[in-house]
C-alpha positions as CSV (number, residue, x, y, z in Angstrom):
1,X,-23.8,20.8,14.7
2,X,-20.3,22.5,13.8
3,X,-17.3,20.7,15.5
4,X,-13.8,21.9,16.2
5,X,-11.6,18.6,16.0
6,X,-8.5,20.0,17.2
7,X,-7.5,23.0,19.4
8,X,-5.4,23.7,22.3
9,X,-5.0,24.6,25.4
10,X,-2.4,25.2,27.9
11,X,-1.1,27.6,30.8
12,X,2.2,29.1,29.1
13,X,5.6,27.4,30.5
14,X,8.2,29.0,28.6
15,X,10.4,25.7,29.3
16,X,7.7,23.2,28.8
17,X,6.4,25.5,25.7
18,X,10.0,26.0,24.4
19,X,8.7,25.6,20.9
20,X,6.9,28.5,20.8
21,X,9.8,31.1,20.2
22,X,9.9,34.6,20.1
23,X,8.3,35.2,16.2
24,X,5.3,33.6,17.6
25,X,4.9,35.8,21.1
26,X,1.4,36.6,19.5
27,X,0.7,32.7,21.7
28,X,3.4,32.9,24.4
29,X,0.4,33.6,27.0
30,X,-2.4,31.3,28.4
31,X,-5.1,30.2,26.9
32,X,-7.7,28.7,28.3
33,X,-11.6,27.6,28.2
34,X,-12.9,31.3,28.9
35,X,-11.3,32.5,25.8
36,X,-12.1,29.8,23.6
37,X,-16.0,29.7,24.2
38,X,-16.8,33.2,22.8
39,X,-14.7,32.6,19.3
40,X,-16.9,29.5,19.4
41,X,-20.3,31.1,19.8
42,X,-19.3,33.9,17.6
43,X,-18.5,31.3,14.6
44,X,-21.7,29.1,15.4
45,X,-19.4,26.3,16.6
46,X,-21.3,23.9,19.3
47,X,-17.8,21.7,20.5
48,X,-14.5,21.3,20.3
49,X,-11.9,18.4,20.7
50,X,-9.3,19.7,23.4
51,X,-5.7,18.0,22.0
52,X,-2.5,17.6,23.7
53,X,0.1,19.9,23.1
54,X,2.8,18.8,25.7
55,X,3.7,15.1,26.4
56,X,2.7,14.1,30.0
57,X,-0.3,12.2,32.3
58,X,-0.2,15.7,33.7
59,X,-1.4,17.3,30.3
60,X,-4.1,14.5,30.2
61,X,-5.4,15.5,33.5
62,X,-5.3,18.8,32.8
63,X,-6.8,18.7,29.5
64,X,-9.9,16.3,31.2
65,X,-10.5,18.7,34.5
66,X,-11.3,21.2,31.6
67,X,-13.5,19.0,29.8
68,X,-15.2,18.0,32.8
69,X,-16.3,21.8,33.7
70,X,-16.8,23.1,30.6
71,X,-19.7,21.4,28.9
72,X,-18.4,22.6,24.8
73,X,-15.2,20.7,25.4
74,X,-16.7,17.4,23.9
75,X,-13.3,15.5,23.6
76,X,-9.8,15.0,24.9
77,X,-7.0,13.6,22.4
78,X,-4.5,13.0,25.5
79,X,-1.1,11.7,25.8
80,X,0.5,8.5,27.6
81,X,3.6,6.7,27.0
82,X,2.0,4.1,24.7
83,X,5.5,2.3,24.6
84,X,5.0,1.7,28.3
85,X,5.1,-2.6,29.0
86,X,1.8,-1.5,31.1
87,X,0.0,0.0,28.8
88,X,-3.2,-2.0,28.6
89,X,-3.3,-1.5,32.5
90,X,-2.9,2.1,32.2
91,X,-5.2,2.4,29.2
92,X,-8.1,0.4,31.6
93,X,-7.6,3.0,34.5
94,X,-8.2,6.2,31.8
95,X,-11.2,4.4,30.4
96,X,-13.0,5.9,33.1
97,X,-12.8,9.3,31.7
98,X,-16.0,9.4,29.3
99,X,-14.2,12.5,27.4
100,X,-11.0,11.0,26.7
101,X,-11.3,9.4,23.1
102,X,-7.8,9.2,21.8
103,X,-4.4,10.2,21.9
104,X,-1.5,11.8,19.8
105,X,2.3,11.3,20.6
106,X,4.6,14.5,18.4
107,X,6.0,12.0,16.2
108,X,6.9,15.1,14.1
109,X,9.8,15.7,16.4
110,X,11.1,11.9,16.5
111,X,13.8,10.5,14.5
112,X,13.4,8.3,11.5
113,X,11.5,5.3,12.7
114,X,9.7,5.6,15.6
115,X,6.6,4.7,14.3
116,X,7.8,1.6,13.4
117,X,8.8,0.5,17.2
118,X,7.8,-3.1,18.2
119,X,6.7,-1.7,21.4
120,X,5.1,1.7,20.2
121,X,3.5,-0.6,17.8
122,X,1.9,-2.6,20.7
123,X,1.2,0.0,22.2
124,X,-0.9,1.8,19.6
125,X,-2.8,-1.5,18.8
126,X,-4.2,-1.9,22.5
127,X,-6.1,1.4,21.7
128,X,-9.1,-0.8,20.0
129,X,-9.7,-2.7,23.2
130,X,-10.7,0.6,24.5
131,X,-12.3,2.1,20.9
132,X,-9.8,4.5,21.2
133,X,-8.2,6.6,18.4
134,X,-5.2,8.0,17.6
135,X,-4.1,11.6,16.3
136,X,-1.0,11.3,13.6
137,X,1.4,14.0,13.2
138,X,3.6,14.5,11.1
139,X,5.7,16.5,8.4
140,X,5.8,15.0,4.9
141,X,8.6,13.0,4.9
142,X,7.3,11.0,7.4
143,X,4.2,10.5,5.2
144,X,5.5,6.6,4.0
145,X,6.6,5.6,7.6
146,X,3.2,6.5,8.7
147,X,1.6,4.3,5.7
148,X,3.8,1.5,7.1
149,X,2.9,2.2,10.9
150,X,-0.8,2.1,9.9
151,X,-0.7,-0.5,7.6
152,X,-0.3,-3.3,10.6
153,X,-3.1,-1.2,12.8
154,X,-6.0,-2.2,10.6
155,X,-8.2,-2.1,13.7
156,X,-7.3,1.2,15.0
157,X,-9.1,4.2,13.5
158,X,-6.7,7.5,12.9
159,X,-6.8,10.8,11.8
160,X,-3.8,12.8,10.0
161,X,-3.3,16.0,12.3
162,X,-2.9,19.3,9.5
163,X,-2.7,17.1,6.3
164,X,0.6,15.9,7.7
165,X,2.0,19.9,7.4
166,X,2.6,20.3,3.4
167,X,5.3,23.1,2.6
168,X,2.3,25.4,1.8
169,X,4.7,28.1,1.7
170,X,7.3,27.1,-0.9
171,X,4.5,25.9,-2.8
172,X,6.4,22.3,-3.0
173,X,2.8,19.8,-3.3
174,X,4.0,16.7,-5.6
175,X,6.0,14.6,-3.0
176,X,3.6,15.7,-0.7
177,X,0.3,14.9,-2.8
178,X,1.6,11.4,-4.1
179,X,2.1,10.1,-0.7
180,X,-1.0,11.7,1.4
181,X,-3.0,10.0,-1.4
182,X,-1.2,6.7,-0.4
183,X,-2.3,7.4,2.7
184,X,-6.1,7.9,2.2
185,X,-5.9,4.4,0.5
186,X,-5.7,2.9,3.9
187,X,-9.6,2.9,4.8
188,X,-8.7,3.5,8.5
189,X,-7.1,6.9,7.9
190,X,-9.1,10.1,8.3
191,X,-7.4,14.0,7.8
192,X,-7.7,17.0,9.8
193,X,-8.3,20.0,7.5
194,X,-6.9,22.1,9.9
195,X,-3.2,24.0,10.4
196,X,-3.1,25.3,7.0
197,X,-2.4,29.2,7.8
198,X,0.5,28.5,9.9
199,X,2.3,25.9,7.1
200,X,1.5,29.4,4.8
201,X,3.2,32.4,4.7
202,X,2.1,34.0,8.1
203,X,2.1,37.5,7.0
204,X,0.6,37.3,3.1
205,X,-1.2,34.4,2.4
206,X,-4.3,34.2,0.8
207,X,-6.9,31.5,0.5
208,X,-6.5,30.5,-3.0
209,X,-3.0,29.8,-1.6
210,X,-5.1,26.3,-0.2
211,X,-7.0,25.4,-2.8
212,X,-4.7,22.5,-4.6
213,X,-3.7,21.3,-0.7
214,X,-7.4,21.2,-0.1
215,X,-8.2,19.4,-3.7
216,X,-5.9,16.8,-3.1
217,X,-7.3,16.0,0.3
218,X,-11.0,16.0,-0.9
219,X,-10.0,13.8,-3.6
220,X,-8.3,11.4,-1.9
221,X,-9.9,11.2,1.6
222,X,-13.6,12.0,0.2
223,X,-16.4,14.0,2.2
224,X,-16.7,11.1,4.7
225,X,-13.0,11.2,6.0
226,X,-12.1,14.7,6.6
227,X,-13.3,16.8,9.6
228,X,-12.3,20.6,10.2
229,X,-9.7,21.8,13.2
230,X,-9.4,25.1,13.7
231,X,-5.4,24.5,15.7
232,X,-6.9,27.4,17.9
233,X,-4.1,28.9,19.3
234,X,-1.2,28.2,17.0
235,X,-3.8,29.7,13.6
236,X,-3.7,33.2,15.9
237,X,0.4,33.6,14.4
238,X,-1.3,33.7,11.2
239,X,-4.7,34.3,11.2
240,X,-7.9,35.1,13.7
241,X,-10.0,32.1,14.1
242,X,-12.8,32.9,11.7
243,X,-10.3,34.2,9.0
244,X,-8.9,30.5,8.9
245,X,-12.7,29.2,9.2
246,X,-13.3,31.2,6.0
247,X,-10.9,29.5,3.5
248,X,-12.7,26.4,4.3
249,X,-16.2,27.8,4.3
250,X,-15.4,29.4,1.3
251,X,-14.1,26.1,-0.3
252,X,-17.0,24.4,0.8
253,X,-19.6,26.5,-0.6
254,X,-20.3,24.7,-3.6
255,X,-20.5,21.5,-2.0
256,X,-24.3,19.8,-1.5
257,X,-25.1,21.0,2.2
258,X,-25.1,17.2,3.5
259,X,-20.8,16.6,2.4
260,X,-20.6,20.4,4.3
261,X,-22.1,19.2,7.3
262,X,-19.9,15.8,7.6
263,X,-16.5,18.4,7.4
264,X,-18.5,20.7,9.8
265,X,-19.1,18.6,12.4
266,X,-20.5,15.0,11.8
267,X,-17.7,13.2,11.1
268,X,-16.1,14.4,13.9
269,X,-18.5,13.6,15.7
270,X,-18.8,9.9,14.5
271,X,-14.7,9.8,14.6
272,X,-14.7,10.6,18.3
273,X,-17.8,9.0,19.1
274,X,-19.2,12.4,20.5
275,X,-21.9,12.7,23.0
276,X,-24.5,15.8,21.4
């Protein structure tokens, strides 16, 4: 089974969605589960894992009515204020929601140091009394923070959203390279291979322009760690949905069929502890 371990949805607020600006009007629409589930059949996918792409309990409800009427939508990666004094109460009410398995907070727009919050600290820890993980993203320089952050979370199993976002485009890997691999030493770390078109150049990129990104990853994180994401709709400001399925598939070709299927789909679906 083929697993998409991070895509989007969202009904288009030009407020809320502020961060989609005018060069990327290409997603400044909805999108929504009936235009997801054909690209999905199309490139033999059987589920996806619905993330958060706005930070409310309203996007978490939003994101779970979906889940609950569409069958394909395996998994929710929601949002809550983990730095809430209630959060173990709040956590115990969601764990009724047999979809919801984790959630991600966009650390990538926070100031120096917010991982390393006391109470977003706490907060992040009391995801393991509900086997819950949590999505990391970042840019690079954040790379060491997060190797702090997860180093006193031993207990809670992570994933790095879009190999924490290397500057593709410029071409700049060795900061980048040196402190992922830091990262993958942390056996409680897993890595999205997903969001690579849009850190590329949009408009002339070309799948060897991944390669040494997707090297280092392999190398450090292994077969067993690393799980594809499509970042359905953001990929569509640089690339259809099986155009940015094909670099992978095409890196993966000389791989034994087993170590393709755990990228594919099983360790996603292991990671998230998805129902078949």
């Amino acid at each position: 089974m083929q697993i998409d371990s991070h895509q989007h949805f969202w009904v288009f607020d030009p407020v809320r969605d502020s961060w989609i600006t005018a060069d990327m009007a290409v997603i400044q629409r909805n999108f929504l589960p009936e235009d997801l589930a054909p690209i999905l059949r199309a490139n033999h996918i059987q589920g996806c894992v619905a993330v958060q792409a706005s930070q409310s309990d309203s996007e978490t409800t939003f994101l779970l009515q979906m889940a609950e009427a569409n069958e394909f939508i395996k998994g929710v990666v929601g949002w809550t204020d983990l730095r809430d004094p209630q959060i173990y109460n709040k956590l115990e009410s969601l764990s009724q929601f047999e979809k919801l398995k984790g959630f991600r907070h966009v650390v990538q727009g926070e100031p120096d140091g917010f991982l390393l919050q006391p109470d977003f600290i706490k907060g992040v820890k009391a995801l393991a009394a509900f086997d819950y993980r949590y999505d990391i993203l970042i840019y690079p320089h954040q790379i060491k923070e997060a190797y702090r952050f997860a180093s006193q979370l031993s207990n809670v199993r992570m994933v790095v959203d879009h190999l924490a976002k290397p500057y593709i485009k410029s071409g700049d890997i060795k900061g980048w390279a040196e402190d992922i691999t830091m990262l993958a030493t942390l056996p409680n770390i897993h890595c999205k291979v997903s969001g690579m078109v849009t850190e590329a150049d949009w408009n002339n990129w070309k799948p060897s322009d991944f390669t040494p990104y997707l090297d280092i990853v392999f190398s450090a994180f292994g077969v067993d760690r690393l799980m594809f994401g499509s970042d359905w709709p953001v990929c569509l400001v640089a690339a259809q949905y099986q155009e940015m399925k094909g670099v992978l598939d095409h890196y993966l070709e000389s791989f034994d069929p087993a170590d393709r299927s755990k990228v594919m789909g099983s360790n996603a679906i292991a990671f998230y502890n998805i129902e078949i």
